[in-house]
Backbone as XML, in Angstrom:
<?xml version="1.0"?>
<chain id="A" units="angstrom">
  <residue number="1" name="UNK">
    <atom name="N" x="24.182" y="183.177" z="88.902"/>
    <atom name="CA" x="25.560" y="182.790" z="89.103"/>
    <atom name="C" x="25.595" y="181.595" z="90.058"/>
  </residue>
  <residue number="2" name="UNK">
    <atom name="N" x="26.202" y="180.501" z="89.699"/>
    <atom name="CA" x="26.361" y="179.501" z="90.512"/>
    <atom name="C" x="27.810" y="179.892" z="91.288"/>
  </residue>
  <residue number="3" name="UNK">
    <atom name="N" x="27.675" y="179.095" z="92.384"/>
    <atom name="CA" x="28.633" y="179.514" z="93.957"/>
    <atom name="C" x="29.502" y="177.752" z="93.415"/>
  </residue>
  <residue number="4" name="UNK">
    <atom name="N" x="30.949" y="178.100" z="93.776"/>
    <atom name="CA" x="31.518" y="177.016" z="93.857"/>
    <atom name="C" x="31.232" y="176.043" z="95.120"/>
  </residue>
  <residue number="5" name="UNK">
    <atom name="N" x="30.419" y="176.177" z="95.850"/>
    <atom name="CA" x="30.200" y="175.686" z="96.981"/>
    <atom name="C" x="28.865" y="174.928" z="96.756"/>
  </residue>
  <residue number="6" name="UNK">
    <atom name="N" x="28.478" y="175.349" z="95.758"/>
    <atom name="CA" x="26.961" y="174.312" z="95.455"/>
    <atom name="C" x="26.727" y="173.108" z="94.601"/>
  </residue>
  <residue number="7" name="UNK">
    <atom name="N" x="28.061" y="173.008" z="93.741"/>
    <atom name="CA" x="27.699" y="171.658" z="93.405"/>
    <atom name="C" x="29.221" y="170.932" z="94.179"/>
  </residue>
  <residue number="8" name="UNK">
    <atom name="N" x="28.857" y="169.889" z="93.935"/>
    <atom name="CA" x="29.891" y="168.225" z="94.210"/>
    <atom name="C" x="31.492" y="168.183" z="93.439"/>
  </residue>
  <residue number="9" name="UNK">
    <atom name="N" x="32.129" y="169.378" z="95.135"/>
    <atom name="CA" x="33.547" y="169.906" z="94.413"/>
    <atom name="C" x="34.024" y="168.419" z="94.888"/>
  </residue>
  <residue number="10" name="UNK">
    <atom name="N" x="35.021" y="167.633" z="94.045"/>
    <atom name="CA" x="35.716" y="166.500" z="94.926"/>
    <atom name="C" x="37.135" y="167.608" z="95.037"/>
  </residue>
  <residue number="11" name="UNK">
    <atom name="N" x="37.856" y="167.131" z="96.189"/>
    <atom name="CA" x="39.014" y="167.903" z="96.226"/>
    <atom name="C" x="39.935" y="166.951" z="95.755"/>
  </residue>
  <residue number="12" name="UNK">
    <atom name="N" x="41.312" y="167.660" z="95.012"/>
    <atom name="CA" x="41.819" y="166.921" z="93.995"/>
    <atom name="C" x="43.515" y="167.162" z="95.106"/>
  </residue>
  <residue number="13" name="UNK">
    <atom name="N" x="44.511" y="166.396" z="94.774"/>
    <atom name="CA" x="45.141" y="165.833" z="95.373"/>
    <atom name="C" x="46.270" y="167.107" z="95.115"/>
  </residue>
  <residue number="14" name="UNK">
    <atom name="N" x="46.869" y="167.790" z="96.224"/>
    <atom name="CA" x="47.890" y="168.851" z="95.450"/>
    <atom name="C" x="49.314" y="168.403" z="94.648"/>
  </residue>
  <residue number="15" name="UNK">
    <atom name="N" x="49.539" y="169.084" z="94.074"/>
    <atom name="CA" x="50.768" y="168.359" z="93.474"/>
    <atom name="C" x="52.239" y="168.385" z="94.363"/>
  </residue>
  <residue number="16" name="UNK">
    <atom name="N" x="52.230" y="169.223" z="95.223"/>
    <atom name="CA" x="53.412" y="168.932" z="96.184"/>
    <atom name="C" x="52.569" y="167.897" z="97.344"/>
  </residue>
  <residue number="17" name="UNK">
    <atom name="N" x="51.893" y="167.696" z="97.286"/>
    <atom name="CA" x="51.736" y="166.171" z="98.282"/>
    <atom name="C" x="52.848" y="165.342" z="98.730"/>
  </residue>
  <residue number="18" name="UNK">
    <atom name="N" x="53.210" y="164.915" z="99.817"/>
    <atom name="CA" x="54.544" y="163.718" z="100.011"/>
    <atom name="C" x="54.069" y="162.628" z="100.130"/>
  </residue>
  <residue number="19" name="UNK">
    <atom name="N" x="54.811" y="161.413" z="99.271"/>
    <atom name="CA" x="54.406" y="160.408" z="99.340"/>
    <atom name="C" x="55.165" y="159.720" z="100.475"/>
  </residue>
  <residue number="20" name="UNK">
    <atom name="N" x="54.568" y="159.785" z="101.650"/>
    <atom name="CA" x="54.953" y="158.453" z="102.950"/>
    <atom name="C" x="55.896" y="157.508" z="102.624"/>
  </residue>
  <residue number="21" name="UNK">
    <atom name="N" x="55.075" y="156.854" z="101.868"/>
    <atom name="CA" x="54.989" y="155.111" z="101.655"/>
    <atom name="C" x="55.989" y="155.214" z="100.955"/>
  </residue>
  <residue number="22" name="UNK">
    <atom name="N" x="56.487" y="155.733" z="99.980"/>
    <atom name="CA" x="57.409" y="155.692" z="99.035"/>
    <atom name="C" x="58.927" y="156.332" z="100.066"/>
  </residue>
  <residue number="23" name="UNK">
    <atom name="N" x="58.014" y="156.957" z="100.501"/>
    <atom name="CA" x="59.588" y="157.834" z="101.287"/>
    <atom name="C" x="59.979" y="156.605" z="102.412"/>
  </residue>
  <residue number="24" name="UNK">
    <atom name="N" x="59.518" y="156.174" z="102.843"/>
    <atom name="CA" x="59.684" y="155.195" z="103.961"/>
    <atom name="C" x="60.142" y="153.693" z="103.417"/>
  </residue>
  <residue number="25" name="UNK">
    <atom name="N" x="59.693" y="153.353" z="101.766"/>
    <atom name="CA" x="60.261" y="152.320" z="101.460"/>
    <atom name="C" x="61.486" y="152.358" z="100.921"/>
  </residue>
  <residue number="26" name="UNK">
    <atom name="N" x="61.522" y="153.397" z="100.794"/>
    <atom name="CA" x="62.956" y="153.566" z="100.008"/>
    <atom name="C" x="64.017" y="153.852" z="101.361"/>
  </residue>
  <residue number="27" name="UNK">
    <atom name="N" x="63.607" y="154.765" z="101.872"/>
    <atom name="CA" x="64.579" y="154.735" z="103.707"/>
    <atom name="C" x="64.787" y="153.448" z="104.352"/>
  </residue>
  <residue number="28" name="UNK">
    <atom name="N" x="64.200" y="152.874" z="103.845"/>
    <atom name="CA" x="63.742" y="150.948" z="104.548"/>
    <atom name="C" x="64.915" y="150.407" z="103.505"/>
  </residue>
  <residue number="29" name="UNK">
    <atom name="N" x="64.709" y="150.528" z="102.105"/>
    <atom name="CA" x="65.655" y="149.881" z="101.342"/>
    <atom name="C" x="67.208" y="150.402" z="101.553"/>
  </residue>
  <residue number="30" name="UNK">
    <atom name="N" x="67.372" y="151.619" z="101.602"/>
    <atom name="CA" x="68.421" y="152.387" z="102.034"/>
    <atom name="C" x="69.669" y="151.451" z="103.130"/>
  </residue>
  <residue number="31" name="UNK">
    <atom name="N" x="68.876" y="151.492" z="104.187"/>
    <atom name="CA" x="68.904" y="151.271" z="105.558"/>
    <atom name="C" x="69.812" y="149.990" z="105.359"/>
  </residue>
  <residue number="32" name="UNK">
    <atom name="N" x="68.908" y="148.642" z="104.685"/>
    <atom name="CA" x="68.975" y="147.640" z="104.420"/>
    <atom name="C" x="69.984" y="147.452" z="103.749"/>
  </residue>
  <residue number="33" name="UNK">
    <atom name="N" x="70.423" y="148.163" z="102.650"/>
    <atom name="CA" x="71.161" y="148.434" z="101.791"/>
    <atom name="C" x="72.914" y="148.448" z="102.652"/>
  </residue>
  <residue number="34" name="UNK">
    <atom name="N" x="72.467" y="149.706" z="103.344"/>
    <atom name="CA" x="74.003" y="150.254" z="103.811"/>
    <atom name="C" x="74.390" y="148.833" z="104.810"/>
  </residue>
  <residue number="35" name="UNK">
    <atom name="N" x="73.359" y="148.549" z="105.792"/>
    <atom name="CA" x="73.658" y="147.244" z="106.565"/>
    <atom name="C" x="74.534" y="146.472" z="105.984"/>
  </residue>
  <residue number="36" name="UNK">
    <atom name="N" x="74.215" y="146.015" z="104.829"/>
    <atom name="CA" x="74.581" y="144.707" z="103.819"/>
    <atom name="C" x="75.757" y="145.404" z="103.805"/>
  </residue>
  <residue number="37" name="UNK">
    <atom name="N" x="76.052" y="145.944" z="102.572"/>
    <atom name="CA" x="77.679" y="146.819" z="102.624"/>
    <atom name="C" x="78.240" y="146.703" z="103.925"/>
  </residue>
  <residue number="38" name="UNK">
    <atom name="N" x="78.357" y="147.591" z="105.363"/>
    <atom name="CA" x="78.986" y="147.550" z="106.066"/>
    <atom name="C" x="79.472" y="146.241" z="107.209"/>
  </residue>
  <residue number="39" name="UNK">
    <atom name="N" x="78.364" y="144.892" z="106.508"/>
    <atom name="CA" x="78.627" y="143.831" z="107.370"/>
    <atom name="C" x="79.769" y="143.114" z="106.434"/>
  </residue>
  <residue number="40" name="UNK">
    <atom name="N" x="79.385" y="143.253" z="105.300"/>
    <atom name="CA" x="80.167" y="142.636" z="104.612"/>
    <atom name="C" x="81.881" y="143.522" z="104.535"/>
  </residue>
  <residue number="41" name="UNK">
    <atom name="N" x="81.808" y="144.480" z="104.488"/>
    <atom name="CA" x="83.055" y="145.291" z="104.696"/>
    <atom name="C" x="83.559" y="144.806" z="106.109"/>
  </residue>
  <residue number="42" name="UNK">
    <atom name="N" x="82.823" y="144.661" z="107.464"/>
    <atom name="CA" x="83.755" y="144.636" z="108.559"/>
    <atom name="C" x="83.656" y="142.814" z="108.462"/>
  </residue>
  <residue number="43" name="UNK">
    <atom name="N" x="83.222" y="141.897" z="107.789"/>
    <atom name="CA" x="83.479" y="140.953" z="107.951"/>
    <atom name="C" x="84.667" y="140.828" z="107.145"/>
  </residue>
  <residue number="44" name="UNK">
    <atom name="N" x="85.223" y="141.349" z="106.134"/>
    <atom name="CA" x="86.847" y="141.403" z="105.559"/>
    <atom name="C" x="87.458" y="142.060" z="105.894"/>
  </residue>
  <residue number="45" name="UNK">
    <atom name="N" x="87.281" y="143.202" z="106.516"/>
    <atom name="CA" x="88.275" y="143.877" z="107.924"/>
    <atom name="C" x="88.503" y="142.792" z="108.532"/>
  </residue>
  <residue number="46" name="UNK">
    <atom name="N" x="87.997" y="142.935" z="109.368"/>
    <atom name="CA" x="88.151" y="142.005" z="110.648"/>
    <atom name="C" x="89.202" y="140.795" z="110.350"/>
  </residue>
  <residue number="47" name="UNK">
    <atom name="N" x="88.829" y="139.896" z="109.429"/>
    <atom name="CA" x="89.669" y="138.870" z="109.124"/>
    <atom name="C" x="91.243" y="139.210" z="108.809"/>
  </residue>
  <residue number="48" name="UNK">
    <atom name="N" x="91.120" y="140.444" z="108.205"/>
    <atom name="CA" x="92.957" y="140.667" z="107.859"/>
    <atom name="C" x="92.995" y="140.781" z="109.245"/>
  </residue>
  <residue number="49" name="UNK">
    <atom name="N" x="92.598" y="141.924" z="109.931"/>
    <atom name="CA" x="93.631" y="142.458" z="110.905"/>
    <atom name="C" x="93.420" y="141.276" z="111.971"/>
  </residue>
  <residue number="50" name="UNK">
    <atom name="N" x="92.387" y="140.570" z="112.187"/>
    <atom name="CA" x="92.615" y="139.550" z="113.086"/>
    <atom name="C" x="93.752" y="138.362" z="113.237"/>
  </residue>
  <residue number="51" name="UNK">
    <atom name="N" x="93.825" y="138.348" z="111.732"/>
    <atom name="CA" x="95.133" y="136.997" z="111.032"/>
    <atom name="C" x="96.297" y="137.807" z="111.225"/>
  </residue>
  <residue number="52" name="UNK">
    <atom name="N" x="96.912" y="139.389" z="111.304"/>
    <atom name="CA" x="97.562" y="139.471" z="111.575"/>
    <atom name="C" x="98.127" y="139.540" z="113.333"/>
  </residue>
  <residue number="53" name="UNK">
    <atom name="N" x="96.820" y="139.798" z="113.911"/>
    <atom name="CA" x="97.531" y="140.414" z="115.298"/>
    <atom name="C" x="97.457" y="139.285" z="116.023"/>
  </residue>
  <residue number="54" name="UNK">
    <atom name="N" x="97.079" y="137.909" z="115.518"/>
    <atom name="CA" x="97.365" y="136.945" z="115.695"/>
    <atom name="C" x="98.576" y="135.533" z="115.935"/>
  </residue>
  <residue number="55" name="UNK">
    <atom name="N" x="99.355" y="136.168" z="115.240"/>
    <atom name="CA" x="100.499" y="135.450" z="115.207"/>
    <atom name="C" x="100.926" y="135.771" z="116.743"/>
  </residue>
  <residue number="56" name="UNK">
    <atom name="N" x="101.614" y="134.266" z="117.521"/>
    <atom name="CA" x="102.271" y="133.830" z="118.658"/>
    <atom name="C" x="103.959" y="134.027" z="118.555"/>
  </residue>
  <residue number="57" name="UNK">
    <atom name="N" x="104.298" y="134.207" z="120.140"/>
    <atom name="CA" x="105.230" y="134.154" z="120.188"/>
    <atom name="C" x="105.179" y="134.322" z="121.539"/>
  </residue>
  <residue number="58" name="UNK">
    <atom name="N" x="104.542" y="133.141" z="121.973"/>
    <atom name="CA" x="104.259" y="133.553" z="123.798"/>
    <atom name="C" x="105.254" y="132.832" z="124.575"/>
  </residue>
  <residue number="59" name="UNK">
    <atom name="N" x="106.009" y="133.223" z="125.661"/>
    <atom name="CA" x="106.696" y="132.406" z="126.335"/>
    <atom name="C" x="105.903" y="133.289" z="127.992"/>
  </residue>
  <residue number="60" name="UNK">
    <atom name="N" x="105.692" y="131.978" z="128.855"/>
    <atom name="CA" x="105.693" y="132.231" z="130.195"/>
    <atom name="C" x="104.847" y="131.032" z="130.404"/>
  </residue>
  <residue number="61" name="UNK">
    <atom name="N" x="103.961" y="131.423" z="131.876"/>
    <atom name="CA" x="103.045" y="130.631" z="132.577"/>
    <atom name="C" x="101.880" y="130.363" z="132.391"/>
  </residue>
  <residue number="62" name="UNK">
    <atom name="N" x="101.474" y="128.971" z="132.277"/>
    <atom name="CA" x="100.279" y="128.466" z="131.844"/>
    <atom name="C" x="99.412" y="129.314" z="133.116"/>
  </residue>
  <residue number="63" name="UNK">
    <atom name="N" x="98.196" y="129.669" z="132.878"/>
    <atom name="CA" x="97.540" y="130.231" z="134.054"/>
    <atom name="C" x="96.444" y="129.839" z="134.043"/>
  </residue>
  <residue number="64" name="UNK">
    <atom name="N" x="95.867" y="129.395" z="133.198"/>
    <atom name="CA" x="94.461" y="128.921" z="133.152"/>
    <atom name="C" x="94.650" y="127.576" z="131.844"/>
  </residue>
  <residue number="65" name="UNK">
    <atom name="N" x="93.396" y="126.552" z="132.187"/>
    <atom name="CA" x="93.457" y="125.303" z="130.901"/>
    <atom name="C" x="91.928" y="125.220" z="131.490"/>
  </residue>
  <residue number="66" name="UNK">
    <atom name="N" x="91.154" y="125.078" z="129.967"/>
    <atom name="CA" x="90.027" y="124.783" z="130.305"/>
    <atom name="C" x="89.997" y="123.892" z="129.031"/>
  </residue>
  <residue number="67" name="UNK">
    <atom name="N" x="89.160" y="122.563" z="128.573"/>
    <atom name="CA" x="88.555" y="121.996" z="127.430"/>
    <atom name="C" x="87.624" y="121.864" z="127.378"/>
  </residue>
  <residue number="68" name="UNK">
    <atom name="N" x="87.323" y="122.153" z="125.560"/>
    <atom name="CA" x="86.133" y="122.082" z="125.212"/>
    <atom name="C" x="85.801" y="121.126" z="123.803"/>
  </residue>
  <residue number="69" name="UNK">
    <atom name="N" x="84.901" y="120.378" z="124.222"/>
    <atom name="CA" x="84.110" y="119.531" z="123.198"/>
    <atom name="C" x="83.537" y="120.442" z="122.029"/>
  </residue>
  <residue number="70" name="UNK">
    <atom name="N" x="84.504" y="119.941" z="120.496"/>
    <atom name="CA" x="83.298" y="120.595" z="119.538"/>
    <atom name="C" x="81.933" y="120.382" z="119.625"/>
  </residue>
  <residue number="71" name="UNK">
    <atom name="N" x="81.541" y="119.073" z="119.864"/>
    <atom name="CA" x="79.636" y="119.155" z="119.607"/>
    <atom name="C" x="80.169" y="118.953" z="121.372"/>
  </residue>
  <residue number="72" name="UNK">
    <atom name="N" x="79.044" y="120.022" z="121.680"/>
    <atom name="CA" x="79.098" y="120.545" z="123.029"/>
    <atom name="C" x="77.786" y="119.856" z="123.748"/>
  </residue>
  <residue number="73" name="UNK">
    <atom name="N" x="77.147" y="119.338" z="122.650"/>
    <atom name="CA" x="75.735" y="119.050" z="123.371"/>
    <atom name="C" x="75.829" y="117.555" z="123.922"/>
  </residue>
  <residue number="74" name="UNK">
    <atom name="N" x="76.657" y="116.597" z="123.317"/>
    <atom name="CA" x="76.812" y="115.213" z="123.746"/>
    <atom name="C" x="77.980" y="115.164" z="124.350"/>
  </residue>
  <residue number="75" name="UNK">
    <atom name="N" x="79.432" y="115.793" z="124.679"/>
    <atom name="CA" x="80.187" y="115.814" z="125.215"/>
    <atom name="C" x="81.108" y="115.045" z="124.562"/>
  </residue>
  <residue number="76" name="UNK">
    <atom name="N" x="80.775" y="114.905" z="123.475"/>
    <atom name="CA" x="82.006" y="113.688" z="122.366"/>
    <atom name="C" x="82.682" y="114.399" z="121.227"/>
  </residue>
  <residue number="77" name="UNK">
    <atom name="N" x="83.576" y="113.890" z="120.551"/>
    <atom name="CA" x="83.877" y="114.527" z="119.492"/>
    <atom name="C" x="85.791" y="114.879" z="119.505"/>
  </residue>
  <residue number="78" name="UNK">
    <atom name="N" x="85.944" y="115.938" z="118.743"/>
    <atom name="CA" x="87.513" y="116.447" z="118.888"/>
    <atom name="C" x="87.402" y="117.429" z="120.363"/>
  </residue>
  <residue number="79" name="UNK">
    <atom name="N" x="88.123" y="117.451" z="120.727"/>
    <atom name="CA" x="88.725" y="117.833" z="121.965"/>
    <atom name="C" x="89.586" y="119.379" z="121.878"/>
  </residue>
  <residue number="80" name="UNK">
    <atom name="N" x="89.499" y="120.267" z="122.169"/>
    <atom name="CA" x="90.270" y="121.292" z="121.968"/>
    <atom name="C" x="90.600" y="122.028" z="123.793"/>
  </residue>
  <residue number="81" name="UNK">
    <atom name="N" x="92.028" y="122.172" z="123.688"/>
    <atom name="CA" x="92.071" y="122.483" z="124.771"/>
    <atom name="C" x="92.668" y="124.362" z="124.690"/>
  </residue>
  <residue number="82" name="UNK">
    <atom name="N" x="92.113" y="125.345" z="125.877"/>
    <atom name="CA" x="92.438" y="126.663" z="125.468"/>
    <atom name="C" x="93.257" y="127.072" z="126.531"/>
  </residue>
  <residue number="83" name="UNK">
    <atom name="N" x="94.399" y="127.466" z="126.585"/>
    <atom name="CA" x="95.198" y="128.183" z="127.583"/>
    <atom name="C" x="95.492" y="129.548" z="127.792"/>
  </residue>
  <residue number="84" name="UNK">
    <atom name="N" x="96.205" y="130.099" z="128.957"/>
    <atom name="CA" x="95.921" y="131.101" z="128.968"/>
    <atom name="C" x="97.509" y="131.368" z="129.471"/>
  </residue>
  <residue number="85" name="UNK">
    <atom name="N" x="98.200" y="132.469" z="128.656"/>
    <atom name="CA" x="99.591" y="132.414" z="129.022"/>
    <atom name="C" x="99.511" y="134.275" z="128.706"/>
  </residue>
  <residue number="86" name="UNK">
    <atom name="N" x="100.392" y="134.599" z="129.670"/>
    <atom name="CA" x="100.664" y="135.755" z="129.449"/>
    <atom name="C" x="99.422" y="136.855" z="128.902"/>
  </residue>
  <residue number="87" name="UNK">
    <atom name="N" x="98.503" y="136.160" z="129.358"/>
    <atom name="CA" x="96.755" y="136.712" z="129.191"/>
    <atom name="C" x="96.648" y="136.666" z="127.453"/>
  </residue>
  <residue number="88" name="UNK">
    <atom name="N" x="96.917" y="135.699" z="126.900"/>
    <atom name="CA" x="96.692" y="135.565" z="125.240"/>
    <atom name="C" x="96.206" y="134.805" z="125.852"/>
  </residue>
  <residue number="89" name="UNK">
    <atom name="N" x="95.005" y="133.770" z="125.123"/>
    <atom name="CA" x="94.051" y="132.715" z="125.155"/>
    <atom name="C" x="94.694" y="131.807" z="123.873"/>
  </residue>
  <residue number="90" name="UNK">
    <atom name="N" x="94.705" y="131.312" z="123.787"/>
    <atom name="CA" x="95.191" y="130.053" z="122.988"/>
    <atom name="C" x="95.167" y="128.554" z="122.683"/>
  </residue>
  <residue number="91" name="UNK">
    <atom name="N" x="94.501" y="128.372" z="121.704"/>
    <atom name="CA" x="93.755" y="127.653" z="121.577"/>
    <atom name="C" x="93.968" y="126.110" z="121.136"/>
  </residue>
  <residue number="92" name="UNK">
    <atom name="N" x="94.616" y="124.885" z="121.404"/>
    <atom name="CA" x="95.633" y="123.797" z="121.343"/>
    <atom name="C" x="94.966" y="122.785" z="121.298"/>
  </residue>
  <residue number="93" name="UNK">
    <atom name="N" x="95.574" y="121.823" z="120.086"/>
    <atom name="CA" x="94.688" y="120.588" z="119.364"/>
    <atom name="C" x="94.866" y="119.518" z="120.772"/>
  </residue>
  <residue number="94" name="UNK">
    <atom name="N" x="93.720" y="118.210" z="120.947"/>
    <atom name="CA" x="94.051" y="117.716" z="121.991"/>
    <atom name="C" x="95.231" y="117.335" z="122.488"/>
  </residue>
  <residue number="95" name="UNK">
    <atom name="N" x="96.166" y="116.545" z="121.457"/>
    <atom name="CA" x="97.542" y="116.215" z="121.603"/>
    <atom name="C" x="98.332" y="117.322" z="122.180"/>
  </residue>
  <residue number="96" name="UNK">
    <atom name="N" x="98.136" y="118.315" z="122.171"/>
    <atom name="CA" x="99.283" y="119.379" z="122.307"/>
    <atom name="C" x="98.656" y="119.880" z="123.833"/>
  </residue>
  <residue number="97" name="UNK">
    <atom name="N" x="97.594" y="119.862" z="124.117"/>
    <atom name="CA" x="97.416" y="120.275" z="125.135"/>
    <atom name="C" x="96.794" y="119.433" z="126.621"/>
  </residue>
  <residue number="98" name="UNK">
    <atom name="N" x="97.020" y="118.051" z="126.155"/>
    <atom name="CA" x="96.472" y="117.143" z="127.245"/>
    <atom name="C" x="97.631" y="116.783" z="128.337"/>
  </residue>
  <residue number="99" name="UNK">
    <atom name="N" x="98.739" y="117.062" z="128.266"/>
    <atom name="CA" x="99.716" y="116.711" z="129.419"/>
    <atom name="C" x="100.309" y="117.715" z="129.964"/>
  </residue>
  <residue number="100" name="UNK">
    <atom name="N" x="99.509" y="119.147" z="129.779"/>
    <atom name="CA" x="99.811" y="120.713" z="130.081"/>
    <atom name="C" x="99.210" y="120.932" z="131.491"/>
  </residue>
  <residue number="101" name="UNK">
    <atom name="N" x="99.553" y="121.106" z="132.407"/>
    <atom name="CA" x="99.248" y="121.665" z="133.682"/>
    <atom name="C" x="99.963" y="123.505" z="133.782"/>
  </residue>
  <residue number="102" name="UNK">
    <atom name="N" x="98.808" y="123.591" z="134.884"/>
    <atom name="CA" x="98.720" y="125.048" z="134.995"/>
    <atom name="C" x="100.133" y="125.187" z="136.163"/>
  </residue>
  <residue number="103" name="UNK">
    <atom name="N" x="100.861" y="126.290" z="135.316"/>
    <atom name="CA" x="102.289" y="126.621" z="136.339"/>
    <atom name="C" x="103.471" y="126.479" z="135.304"/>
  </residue>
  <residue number="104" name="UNK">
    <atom name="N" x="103.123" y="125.635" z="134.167"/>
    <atom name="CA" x="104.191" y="125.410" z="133.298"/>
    <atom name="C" x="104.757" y="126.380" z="132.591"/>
  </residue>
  <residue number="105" name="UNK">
    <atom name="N" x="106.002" y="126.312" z="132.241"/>
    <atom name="CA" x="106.734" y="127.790" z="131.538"/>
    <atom name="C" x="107.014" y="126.518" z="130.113"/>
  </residue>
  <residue number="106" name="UNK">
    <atom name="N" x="106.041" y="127.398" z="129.465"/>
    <atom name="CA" x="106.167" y="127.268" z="127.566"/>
    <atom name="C" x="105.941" y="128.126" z="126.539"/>
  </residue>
  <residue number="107" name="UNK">
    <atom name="N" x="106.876" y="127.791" z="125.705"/>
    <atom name="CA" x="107.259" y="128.708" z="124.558"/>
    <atom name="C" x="106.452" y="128.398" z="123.516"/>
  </residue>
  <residue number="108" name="UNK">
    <atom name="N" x="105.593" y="128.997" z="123.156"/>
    <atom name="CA" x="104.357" y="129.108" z="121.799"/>
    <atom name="C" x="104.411" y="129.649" z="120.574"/>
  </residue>
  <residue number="109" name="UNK">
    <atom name="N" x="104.959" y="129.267" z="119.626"/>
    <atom name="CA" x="105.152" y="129.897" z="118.092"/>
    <atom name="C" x="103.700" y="129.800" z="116.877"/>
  </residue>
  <residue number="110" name="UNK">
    <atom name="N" x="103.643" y="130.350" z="116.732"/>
    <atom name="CA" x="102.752" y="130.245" z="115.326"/>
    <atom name="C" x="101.788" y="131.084" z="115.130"/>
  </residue>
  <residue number="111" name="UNK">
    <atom name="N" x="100.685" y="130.577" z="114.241"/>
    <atom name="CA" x="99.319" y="131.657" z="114.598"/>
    <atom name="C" x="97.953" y="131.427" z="115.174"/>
  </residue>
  <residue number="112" name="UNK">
    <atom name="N" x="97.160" y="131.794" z="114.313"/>
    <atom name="CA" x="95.629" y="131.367" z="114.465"/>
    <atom name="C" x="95.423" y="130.291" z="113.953"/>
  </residue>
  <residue number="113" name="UNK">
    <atom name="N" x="95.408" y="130.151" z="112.955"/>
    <atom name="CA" x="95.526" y="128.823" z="112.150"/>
    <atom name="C" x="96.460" y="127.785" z="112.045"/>
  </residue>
  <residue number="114" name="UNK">
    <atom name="N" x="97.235" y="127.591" z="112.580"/>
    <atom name="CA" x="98.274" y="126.668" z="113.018"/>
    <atom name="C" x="99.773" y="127.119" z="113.886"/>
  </residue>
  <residue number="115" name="UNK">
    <atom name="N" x="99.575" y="126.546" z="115.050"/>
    <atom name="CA" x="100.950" y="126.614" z="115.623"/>
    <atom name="C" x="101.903" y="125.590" z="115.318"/>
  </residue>
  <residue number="116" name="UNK">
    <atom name="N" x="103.075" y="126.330" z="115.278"/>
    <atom name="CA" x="104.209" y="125.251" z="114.533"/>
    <atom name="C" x="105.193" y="124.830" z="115.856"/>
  </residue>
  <residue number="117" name="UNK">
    <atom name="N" x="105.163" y="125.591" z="117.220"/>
    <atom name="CA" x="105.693" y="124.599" z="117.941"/>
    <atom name="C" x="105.657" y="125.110" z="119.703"/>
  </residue>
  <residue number="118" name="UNK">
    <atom name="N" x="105.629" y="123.985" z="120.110"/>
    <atom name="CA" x="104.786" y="124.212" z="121.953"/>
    <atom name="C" x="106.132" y="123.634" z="122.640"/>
  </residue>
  <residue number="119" name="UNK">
    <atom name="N" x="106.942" y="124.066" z="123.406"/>
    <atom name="CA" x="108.168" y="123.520" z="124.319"/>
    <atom name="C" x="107.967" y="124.159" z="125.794"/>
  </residue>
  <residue number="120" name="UNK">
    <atom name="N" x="107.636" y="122.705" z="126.392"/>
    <atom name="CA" x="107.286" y="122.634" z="128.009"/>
    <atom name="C" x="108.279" y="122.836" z="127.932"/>
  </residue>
  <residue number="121" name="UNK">
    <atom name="N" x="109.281" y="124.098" z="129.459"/>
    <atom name="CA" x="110.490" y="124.243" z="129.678"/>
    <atom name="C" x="110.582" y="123.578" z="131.382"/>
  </residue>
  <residue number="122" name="UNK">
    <atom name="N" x="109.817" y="123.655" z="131.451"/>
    <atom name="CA" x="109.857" y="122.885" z="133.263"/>
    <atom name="C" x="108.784" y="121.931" z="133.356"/>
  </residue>
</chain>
């Protein structure tokens, strides 16, 4: 009688074995997956509710003016000036905001994307 132990058993692979690699690439793709979806979902959130809670209607005191250069690195370019009224930040093309000093009482209409009208009252 031969012994299973005497000749050249190879051991053979069980059939419930887990495959790692597969489990981990697919958790990897998963992962990757949901990322994509949820950036892209809060990047079109965001934009409605931002465009709405956006709209102006500020009246009081300038409290802060700071400007800033679009190309920031040479100091040239369009000019944008940002104010700070009634703690909204607001953000004013150069014309509209270059003869604005801090203390002024003005009335601010519009939105994010365009204000339709700025009245220095003092």
């Amino acid at each position: 009688m031969i012994s299973p132990t005497s000749h050249n058993h190879v051991p053979q692979k069980p059939s419930h074995a887990v495959n790692y690699k597969k489990i981990l690439t697919y958790t990897l793709i998963s992962i990757m997956g949901l990322t994509l979806i949820t950036t892209i979902f809060l990047f079109f959130y965001n934009e409605n509710v931002e465009f709405e809670a956006s709209k102006y209607d500020v009246n009081g005191n300038v409290t802060s003016i700071s400007k800033e250069y679009e190309n920031k690195t040479l100091n040239k370019g369009m000019v944008n000036y940002y104010i700070v009224v009634n703690a909204q930040t607001i953000k004013l093309p150069y014309s509209w905001g270059k003869d604005l000093e801090i203390g002024q009482y003005v009335q601010i209409q519009g939105n994010k994307n365009e204000l339709t009208s700025l009245k220095i009252v003092n």
